[in-house]
N, C-alpha and C positions, 0 to 999 in steps of 0.2 A: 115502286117499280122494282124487279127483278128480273135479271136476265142470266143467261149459262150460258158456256162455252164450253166446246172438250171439242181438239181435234187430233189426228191420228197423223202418225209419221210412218210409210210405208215400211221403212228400215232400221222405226225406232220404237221406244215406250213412246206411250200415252201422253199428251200435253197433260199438266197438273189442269183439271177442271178450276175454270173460272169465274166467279158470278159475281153480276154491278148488281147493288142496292143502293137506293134514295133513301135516307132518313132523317126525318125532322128531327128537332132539338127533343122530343120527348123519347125518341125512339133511339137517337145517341145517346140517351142519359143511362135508357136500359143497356144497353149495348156495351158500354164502360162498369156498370155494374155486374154484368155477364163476365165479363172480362177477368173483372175482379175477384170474380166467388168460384167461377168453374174453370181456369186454363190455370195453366205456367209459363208463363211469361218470360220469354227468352230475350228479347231484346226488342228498343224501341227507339227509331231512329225519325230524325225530322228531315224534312225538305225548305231548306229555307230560300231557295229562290231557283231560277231555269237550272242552277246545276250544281248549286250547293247542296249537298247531304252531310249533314254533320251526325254522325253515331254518339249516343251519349249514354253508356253503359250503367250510366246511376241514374241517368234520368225517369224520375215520375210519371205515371200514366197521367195523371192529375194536370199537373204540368205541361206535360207534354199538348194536351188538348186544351187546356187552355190558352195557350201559345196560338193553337189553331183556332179557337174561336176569337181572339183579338186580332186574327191577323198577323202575327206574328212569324209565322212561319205556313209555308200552302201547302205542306201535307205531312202525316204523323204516319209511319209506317211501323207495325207491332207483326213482331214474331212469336207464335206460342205453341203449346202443346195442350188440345183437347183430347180427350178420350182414344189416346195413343195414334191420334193425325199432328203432323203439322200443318198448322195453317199462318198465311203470313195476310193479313189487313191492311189496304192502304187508304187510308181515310182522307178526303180532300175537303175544304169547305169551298161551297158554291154560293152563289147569291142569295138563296133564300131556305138551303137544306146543305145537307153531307153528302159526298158522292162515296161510299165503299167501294172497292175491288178487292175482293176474297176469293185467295187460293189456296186448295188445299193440297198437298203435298202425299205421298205415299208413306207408309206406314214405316218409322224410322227403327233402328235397330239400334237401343239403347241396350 
């Protein structure tokens, strides 16, 4: 499943386009591999409960999602930089797959 969003503010920029993805455990495995080989990774933060966020600026992608496959914590959120976008992922795990929501950011001025 994939979905997109993008809507318009009459007296502003752009909403950052937003899109849900479903992915099984084989399509998560690529997906942290992707992560791993093509961005830079800015930071990766957990969701450990209704309103716990804890920022852990040395934390592991590795870790990090492992954490969300045991349950551990109910969402891993990664900020990074692909092919001069930001995009920020926020990966949930569901009952029987991963919920993504991917946003991608305007062209940053590094």
């Amino acid at each position: 499943m994939d979905s997109t969003t993008q809507n318009l503010f009459e007296d502003g920029p752009p909403i950052p386009e937003m899109r849900e993805m479903i992915f099984e455990e084989e399509q998560l495995a690529s997906f942290l591999s992707d992560l791993k080989e093509f961005t830079k990774i800015e930071s990766i933060q957990i969701k450990g409960g209704e309103t716990l966020y804890a920022d852990e600026p040395q934390l592991k992608l590795d870790d990090a999602f492992t954490a969300l496959k045991t349950g551990s914590v109910r969402g891993v959120q990664i900020r990074y930089n692909h092919n001069g976008f930001d995009w920020t992922d926020t990966v949930f795990n569901t009952a029987n797959d991963y919920k993504i929501i991917r946003c991608q950011h305007p062209i940053s001025k590094r």
